[in-house]
C-alpha atoms as an extended CHARMM CRD file, in Angstrom:
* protein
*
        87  EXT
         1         1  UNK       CA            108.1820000000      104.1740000000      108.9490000000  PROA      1               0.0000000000
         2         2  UNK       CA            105.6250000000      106.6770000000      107.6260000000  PROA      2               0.0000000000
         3         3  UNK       CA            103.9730000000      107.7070000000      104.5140000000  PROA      3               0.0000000000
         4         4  UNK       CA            101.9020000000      110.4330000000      103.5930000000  PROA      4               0.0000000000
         5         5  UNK       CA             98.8570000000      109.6560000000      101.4620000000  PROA      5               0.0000000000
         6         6  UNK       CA             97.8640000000      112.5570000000       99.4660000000  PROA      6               0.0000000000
         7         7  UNK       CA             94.4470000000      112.7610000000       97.3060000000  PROA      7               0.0000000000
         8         8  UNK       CA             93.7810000000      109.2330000000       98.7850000000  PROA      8               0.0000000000
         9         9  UNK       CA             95.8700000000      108.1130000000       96.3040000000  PROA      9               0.0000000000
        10        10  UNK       CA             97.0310000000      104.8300000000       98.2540000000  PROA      10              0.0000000000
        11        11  UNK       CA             98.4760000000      103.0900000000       95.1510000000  PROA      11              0.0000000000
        12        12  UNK       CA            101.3110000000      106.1700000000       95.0980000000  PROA      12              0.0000000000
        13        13  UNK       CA            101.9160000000      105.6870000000       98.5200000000  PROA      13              0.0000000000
        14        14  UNK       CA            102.4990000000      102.3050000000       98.5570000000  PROA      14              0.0000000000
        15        15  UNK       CA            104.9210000000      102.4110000000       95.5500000000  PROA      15              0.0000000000
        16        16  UNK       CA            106.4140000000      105.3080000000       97.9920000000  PROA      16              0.0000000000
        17        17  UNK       CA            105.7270000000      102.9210000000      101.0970000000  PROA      17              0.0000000000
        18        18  UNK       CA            107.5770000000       99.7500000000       98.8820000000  PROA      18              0.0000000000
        19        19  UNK       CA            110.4800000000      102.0450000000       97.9180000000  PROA      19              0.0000000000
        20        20  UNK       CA            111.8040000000      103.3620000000      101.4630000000  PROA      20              0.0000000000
        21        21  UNK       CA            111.7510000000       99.7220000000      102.6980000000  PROA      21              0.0000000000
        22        22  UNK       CA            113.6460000000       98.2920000000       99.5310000000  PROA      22              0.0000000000
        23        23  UNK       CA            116.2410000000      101.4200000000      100.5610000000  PROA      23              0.0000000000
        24        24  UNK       CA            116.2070000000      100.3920000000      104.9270000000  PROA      24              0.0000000000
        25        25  UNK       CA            117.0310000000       96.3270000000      103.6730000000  PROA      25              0.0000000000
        26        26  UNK       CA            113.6720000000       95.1860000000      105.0000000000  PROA      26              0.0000000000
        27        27  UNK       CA            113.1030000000       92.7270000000      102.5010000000  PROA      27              0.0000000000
        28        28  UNK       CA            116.4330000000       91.4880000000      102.7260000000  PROA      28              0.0000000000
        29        29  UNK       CA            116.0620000000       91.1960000000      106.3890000000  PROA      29              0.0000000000
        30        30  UNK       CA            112.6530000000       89.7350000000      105.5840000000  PROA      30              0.0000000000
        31        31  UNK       CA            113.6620000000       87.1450000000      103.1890000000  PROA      31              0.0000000000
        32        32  UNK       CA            117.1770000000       86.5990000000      105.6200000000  PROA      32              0.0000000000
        33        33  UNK       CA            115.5320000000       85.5140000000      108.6670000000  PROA      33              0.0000000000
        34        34  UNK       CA            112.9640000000       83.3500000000      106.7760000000  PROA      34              0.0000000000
        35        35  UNK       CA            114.8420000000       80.6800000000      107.7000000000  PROA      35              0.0000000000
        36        36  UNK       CA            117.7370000000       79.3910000000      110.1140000000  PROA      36              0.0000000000
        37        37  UNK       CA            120.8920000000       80.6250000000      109.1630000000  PROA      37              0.0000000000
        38        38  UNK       CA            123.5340000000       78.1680000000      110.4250000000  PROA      38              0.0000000000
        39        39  UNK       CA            126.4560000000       80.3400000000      112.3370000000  PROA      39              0.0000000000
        40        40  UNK       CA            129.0200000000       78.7240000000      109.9640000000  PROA      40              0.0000000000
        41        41  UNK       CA            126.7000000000       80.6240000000      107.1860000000  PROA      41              0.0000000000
        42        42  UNK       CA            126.7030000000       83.3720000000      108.7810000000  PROA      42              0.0000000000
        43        43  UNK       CA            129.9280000000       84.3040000000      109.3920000000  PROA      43              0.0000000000
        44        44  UNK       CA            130.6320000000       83.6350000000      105.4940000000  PROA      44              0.0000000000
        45        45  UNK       CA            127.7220000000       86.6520000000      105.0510000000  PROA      45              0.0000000000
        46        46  UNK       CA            128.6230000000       89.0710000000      107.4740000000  PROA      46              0.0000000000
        47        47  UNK       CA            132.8490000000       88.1380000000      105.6760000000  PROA      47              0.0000000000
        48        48  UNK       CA            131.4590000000       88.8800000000      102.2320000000  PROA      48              0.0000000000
        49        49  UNK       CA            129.3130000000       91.8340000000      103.1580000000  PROA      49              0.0000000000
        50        50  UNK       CA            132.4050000000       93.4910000000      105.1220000000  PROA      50              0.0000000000
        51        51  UNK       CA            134.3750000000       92.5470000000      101.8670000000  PROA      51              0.0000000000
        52        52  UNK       CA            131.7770000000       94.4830000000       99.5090000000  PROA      52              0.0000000000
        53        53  UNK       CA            131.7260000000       97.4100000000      101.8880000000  PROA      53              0.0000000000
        54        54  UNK       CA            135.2840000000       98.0270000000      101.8530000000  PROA      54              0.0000000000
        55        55  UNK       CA            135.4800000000       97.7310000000       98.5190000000  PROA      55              0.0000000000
        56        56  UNK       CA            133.0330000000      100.1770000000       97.8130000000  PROA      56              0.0000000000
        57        57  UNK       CA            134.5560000000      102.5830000000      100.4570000000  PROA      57              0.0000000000
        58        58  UNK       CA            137.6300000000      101.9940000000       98.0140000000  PROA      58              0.0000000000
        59        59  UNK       CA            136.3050000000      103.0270000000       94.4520000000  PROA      59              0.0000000000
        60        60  UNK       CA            134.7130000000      106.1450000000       95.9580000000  PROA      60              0.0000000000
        61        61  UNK       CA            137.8430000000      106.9620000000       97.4320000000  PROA      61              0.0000000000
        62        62  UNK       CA            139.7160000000      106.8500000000       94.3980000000  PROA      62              0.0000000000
        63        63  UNK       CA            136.8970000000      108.2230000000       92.4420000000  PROA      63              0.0000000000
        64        64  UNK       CA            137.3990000000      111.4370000000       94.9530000000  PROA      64              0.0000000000
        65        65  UNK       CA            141.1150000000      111.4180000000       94.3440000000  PROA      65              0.0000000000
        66        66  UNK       CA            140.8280000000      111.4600000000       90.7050000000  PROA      66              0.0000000000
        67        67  UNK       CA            142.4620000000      107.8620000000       90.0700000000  PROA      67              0.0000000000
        68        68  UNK       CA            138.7320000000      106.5040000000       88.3920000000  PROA      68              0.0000000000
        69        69  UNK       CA            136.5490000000      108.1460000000       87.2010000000  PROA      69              0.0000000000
        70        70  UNK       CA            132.8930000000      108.5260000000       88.5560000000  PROA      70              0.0000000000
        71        71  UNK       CA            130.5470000000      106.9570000000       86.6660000000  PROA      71              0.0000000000
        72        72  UNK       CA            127.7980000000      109.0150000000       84.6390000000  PROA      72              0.0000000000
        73        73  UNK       CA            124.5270000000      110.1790000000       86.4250000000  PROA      73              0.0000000000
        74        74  UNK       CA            121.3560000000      108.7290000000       84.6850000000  PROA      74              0.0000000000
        75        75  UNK       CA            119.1840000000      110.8060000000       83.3280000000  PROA      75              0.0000000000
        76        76  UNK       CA            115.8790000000      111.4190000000       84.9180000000  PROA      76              0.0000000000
        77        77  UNK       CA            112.8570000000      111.3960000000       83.6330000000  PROA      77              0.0000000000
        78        78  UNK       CA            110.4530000000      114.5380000000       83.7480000000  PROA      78              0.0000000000
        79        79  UNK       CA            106.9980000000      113.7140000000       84.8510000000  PROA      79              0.0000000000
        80        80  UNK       CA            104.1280000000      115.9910000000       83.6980000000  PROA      80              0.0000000000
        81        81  UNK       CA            103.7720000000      118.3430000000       85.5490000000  PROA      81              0.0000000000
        82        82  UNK       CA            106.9590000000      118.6360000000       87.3180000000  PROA      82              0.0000000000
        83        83  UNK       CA            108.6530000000      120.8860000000       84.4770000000  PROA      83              0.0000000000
        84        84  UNK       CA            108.0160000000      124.3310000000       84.6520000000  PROA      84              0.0000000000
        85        85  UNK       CA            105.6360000000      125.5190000000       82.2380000000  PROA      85              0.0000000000
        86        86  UNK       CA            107.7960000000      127.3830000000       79.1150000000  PROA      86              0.0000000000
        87        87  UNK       CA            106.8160000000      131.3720000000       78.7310000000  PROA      87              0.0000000000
């Protein structure tokens, strides 16, 4: 994994460093294989994450087809300096 660091501003690209590791499951991983996982345990995991993916293969499914409807984007916020300047 690599981040740029731009203006050695390291505190930006550590919050940019922290964020694309919270998206790859690293700290889930981390905080997973912390300690032994008994194979009864994990078999109930891997069941309930195969469970949660299916379902969520399932609402966006129907969410494609029309039978739910998507649910609303959130707004996002405009940083200074990102907005084009008004003429």
């Amino acid at each position: 994994m690599q981040v740029l660091v731009r203006d050695n501003n390291v505190d930006q690209a550590l919050r940019v460093l922290k964020k694309k590791m919270q998206r790859e499951g690293v700290f889930r991983e981390m905080k997973r294989r912390s300690a032994y996982e008994k194979p009864s345990e994990k078999r109930v995991r891997e069941k309930a994450d195969a469970i949660r993916r299916a379902r969520k293969v399932a609402r966006k499914q129907m969410q494609r087809e029309g039978l739910i409807a998507a649910p609303k984007p959130k707004p996002r916020p405009v940083r200074a300096g990102s907005a084009p300047a008004p003429r």
